[in-house]
C-alpha positions as a printed NumPy array, in Angstrom:
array([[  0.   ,   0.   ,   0.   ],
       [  1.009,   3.573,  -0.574],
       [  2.535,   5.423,   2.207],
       [ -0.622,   7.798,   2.551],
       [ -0.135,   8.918,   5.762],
       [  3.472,   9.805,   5.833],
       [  5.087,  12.835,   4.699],
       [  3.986,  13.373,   1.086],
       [  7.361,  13.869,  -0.215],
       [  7.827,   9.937,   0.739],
       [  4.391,   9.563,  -1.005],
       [  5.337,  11.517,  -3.87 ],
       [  8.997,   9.686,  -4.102],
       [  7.414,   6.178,  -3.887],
       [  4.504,   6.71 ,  -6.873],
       [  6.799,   8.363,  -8.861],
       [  9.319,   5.001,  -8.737],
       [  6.378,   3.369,  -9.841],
       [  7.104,   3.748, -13.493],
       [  3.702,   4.221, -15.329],
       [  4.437,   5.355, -18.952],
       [  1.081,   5.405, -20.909],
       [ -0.344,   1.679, -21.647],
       [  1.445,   0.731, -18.258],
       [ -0.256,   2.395, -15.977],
       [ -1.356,  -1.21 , -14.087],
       [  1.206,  -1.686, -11.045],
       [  0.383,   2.067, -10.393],
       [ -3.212,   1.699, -10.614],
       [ -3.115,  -1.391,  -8.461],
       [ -1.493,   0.627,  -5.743],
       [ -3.758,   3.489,  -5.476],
       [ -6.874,   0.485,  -5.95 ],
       [ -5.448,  -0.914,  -3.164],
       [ -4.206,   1.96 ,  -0.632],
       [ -7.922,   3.552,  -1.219],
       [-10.188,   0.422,  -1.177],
       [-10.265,  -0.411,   2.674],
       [-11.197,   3.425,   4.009],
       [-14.642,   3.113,   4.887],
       [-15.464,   6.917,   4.084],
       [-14.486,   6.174,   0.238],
       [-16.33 ,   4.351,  -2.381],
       [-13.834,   2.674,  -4.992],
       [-14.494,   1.45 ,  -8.043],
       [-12.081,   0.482, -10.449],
       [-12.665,   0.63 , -14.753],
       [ -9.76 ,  -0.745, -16.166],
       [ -6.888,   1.107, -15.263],
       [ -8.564,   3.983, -14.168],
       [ -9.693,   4.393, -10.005],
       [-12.392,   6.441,  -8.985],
       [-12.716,   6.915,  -5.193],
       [-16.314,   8.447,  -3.634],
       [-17.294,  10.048,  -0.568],
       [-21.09 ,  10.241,  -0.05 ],
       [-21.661,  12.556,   2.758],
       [-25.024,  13.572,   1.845],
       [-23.499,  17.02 ,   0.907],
       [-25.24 ,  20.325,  -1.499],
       [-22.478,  20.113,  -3.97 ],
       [-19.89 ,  17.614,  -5.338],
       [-16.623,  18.183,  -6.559],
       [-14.582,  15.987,  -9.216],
       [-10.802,  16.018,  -8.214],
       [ -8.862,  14.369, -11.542],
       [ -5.379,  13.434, -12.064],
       [ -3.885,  11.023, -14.769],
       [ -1.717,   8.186, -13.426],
       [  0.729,   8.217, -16.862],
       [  3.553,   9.942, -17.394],
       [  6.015,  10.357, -21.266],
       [  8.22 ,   7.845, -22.041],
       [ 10.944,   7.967, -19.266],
       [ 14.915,   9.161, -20.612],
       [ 16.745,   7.881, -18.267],
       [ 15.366,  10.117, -15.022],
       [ 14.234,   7.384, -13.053],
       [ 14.333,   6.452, -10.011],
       [ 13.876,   9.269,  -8.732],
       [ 16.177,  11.645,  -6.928],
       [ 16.422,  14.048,  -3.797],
       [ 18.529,  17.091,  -4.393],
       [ 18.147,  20.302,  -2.769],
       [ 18.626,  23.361,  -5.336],
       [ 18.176,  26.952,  -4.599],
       [ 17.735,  25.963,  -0.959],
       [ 15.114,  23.893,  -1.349],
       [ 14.795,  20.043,  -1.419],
       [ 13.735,  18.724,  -4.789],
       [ 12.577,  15.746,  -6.251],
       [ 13.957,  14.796, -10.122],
       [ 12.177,  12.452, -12.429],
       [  9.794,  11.4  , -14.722],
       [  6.565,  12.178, -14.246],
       [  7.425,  14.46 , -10.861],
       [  5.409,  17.566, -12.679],
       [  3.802,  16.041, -14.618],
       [  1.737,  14.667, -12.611],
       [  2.208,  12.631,  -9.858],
       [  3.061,  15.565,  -8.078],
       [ -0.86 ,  16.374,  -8.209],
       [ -1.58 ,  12.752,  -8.117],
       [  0.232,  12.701,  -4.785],
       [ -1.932,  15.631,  -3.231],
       [ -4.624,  13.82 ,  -4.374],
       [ -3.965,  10.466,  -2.525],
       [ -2.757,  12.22 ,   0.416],
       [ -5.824,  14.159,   0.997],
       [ -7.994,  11.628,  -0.147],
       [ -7.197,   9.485,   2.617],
       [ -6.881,  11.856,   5.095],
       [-10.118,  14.375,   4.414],
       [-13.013,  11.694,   5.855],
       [-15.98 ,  14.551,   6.667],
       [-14.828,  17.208,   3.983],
       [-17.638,  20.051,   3.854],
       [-18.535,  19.11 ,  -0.159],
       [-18.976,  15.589,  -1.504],
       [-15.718,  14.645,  -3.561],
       [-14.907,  12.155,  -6.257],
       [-11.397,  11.566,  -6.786],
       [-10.205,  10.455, -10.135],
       [ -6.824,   8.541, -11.428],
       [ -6.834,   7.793, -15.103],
       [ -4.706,   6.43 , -17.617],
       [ -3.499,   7.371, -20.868],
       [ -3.811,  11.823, -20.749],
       [ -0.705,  11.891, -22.483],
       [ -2.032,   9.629, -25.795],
       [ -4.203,   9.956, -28.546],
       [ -7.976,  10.665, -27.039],
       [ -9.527,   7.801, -27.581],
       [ -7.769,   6.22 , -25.12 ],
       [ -7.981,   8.414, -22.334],
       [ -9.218,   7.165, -19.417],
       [-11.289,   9.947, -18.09 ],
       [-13.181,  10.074, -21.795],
       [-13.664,   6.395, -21.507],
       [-14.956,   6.857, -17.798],
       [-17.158,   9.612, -19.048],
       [-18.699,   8.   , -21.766],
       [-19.004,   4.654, -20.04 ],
       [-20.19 ,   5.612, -16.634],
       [-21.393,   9.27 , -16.846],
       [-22.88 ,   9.121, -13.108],
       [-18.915,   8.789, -12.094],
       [-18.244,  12.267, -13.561],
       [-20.621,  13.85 , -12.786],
       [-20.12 ,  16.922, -10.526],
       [-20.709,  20.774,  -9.621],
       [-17.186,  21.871, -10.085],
       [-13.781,  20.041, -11.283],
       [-10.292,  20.569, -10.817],
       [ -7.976,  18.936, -12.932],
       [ -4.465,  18.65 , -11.111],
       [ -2.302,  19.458, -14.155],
       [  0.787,  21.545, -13.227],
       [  0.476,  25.344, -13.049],
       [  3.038,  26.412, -10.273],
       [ -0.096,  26.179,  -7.812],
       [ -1.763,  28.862,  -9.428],
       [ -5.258,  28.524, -11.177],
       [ -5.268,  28.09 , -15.132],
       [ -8.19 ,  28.872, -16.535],
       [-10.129,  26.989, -19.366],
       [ -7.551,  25.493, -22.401],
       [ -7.058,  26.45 , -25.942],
       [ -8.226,  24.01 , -28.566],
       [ -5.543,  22.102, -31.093],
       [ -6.662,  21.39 , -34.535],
       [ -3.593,  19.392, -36.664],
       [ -4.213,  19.309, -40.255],
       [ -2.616,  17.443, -43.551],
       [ -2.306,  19.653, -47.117],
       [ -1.512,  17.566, -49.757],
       [ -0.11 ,  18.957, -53.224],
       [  0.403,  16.402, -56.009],
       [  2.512,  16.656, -58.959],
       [  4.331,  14.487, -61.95 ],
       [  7.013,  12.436, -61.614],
       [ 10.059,  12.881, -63.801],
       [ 13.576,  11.714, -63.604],
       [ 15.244,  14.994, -61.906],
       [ 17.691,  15.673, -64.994],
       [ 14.684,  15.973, -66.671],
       [ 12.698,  17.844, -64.406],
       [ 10.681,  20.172, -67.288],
       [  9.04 ,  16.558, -68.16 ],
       [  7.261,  16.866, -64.414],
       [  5.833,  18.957, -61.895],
       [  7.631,  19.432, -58.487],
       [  4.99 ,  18.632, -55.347],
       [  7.033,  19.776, -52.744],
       [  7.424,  23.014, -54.695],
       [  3.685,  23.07 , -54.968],
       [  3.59 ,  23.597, -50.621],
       [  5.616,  26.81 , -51.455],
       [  2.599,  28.662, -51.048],
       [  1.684,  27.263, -47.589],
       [  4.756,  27.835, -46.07 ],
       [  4.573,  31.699, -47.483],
       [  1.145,  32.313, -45.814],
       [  2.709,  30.231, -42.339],
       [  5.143,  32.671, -42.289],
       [  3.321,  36.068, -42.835],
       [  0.661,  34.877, -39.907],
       [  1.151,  36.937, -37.294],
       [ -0.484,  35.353, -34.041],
       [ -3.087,  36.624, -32.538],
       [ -4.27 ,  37.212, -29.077],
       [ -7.5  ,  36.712, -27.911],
       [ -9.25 ,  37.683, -24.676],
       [-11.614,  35.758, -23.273],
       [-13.375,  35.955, -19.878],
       [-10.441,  38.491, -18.96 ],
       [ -7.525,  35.883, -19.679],
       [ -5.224,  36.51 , -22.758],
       [ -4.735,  33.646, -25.222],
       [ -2.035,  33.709, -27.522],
       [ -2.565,  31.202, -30.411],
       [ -0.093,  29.39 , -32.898],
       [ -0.596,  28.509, -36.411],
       [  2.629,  25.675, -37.174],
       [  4.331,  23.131, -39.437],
       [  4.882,  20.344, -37.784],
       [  5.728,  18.047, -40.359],
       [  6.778,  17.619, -43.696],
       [  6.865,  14.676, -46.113],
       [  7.594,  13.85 , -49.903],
       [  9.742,  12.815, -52.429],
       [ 10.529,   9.024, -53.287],
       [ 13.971,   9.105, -54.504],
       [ 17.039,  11.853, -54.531],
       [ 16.847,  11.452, -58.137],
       [ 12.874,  11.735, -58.785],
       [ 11.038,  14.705, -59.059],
       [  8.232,  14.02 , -56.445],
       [  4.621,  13.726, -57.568],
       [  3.225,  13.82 , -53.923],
       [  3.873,  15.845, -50.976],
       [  2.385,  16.526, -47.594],
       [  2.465,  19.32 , -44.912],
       [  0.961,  18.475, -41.53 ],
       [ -0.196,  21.95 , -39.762],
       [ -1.424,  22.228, -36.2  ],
       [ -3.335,  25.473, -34.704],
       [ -3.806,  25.965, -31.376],
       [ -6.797,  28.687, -30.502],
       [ -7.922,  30.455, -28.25 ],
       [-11.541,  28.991, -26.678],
       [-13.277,  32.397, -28.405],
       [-13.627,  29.6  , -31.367],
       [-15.208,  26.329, -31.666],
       [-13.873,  23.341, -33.938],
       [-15.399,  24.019, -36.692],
       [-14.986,  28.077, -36.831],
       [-11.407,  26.629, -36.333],
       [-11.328,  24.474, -39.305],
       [-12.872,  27.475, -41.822],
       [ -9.716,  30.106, -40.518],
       [ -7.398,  27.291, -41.809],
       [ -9.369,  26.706, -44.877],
       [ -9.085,  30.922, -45.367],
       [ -5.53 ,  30.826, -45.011],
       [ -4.735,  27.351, -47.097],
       [ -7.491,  28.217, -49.675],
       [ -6.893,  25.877, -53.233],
       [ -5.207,  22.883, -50.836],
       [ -6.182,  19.901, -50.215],
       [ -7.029,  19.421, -46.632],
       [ -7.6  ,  16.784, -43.846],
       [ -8.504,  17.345, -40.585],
       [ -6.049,  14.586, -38.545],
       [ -7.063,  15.645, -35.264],
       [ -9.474,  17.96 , -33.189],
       [ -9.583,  18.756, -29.593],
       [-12.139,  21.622, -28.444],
       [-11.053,  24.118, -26.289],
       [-12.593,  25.712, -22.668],
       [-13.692,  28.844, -22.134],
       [-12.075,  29.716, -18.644],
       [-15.595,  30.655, -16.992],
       [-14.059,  32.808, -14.152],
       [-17.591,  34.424, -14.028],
       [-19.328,  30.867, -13.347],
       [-20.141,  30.773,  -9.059],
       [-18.667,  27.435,  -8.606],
       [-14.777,  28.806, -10.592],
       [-15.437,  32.368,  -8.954],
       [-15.65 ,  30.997,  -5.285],
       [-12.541,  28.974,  -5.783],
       [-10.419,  31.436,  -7.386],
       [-11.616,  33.956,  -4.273],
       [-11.033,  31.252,  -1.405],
       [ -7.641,  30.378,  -2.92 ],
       [ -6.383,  33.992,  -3.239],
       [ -4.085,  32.743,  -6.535],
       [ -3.213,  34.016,  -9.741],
       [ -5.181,  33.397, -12.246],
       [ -3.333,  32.285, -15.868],
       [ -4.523,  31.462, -19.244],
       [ -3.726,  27.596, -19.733],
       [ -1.616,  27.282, -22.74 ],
       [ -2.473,  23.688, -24.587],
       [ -4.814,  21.587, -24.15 ],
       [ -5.826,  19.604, -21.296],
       [ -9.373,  17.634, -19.891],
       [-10.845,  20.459, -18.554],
       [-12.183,  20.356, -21.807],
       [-13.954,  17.689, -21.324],
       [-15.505,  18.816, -18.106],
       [-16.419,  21.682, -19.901],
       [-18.094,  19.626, -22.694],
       [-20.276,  17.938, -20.018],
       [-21.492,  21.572, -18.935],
       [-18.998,  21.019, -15.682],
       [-17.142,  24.462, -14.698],
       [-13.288,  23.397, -13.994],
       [-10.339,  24.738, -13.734],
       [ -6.508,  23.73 , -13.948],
       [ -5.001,  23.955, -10.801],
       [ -1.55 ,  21.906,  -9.581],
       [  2.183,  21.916,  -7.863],
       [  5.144,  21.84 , -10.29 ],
       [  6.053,  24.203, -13.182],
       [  4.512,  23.366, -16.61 ],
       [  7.416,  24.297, -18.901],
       [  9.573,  21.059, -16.96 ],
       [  7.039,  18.611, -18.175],
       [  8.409,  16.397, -20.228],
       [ 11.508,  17.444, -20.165],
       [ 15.054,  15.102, -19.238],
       [ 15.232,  17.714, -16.048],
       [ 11.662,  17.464, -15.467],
       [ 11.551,  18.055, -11.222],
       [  9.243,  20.005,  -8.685],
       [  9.873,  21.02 ,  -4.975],
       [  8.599,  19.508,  -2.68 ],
       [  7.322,  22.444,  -0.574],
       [  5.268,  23.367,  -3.46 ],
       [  3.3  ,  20.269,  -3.095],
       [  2.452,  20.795,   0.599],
       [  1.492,  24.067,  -0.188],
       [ -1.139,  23.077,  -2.531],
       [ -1.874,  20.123,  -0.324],
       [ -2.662,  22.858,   2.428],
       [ -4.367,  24.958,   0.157],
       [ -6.913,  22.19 ,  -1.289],
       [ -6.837,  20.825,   2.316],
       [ -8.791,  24.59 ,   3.615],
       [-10.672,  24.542,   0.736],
       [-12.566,  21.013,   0.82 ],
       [-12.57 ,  22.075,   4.651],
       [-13.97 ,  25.187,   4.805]])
């Protein structure tokens, strides 16, 4: 069982040894299945590799508390390690931001909070950091709405314990061009694809980003290549080619207001739309994201990317982003968080579910 009720840098340490790269989230899974299961003020429930854990305290509101169990593939940064930098003790590894740091607050307070003052379902999925239709909390969602539903959400994504509000939406494209094929010392006998993307790659690099404020917060969006292919041979003039564009916008815009800007811009092309995640408007004026924001007494940040808030959102759920650990190490070989962050927002969610 997980050490719940020690200090929750020894929880954090131990679930973040537990290596849980999307697709293996199991071991980790069976941990938290099994550390939750025998408190008699939770409700567990377990849908394949996610764990939902219920309190039913006869309570006015309920709130969904959400954190994914996986992490990115690990590059060499585990086990874990203690250091202390700037002062402060720190724990490096994978997954540390993002997010078992909030996954740690989570257990911790799940365990300990057995009368909170609201109702609270606490949620570990798998497989955030994947293509969407295997994410856990869509599956869980879609399979077993009654386990979702809630007044309020907080998704425990990493924001330096400050709020992030709503998420912008990504849209990823593919423009093909075609062309004739020619042997390249004859290339007048055929017609150049990849030349034919010349035009796309002019109007990527005349847009000028905008951004966009909504419910106070300022979204800056991206319009980007992100891949290129064509070409069969060094010697063939290519008679295909294909340019993969993603655009992140700001929640202002829907999907499909999203996909006619990029049909403006890449007018003649032949498009496909490869991917499309909405965004979330931030709703900072909504009472249940207004109350929190006031009790906390944070900063309040656009959230840059996407994350499931949308899909709170989606279900007509207000939520918000809100987490220990700074966003811009996820992912990343050095990715680490310090520890007194975490209590902090353990303390601060602690008051809150208390108050």
């Amino acid at each position: 069982m997980l050490p719940v009720t020690s200090p929750i840098a020894d929880l954090l340490h131990t679930i973040v040894d537990i290596e849980s790269v999307s697709g293996n989230e199991k071991n980790l899974a069976d941990e938290v299945e099994a550390t939750l299961a025998p408190l008699n003020h939770l409700e567990v429930s377990r849908h394949g590799d996610t764990v939902v854990a219920r309190t039913h305290l006869g309570r006015a509101r309920r709130v969904a508390i959400a954190g994914h169990l996986d992490t990115v593939p690990v590059a060499n940064n585990l086990p874990s390690v203690l250091q202390i930098r700037e002062g402060r003790e720190v724990l490096v590894g994978r997954g540390t931001v993002d997010m078992k740091g909030g996954v740690a607050v989570q257990l911790s307070l799940a365990a300990a909070l057995d009368v909170p003052t609201t109702d609270v379902t606490w949620i570990f999925y798998d497989n955030e950091e994947v293509e969407a239709t295997r994410n856990g909390l869509g599956r869980l969602a879609s399979t077993h709405p009654d386990l979702v539903a809630s007044d309020f959400a907080i998704l425990m994504e990493p924001t330096g314990s400050v709020i992030e509000g709503g998420c912008q939406g990504s849209l990823r494209v593919r423009l093909t061009t075609h062309g004739v094929a020619a042997h390249s010392a004859r290339s007048w006998r055929g017609s150049n694809a990849i030349h034919g993307l010349t035009p796309a790659f002019d109007a990527l690099n005349a847009y000028q980003p905008a951004t966009v404020t909504v419910d106070g917060l300022d979204y800056r969006e991206g319009l980007n290549a992100v891949e290129v292919s064509g070409g069969i041979a060094s010697n063939v003039i290519p008679d295909k080619a294909q340019l993969t564009v993603n655009y992140r916008f700001a929640p202002d815009k829907d999907g499909s207001q999203a996909q006619w800007f990029l049909r403006q811009v890449f007018a003649g092309y032949e498009t496909e739309v490869l991917d499309l995640a909405e965004g979330a408007r931030p709703g900072l004026t909504l009472p249940a994201v207004a109350d929190f924001v006031a009790a906390l007494g944070v900063e309040v940040r656009p959230k840059y990317g996407w994350t499931d808030v949308a899909r709170f959102a989606a279900l007509g759920i207000p939520a918000v982003n809100f987490g220990p650990g700074d966003p811009n190490l996820a992912h990343t070989d050095d990715e680490h968080v310090f520890l007194d962050e975490v209590v902090a927002c353990r303390d601060a969610l602690s008051r809150w579910l208390m108050a």
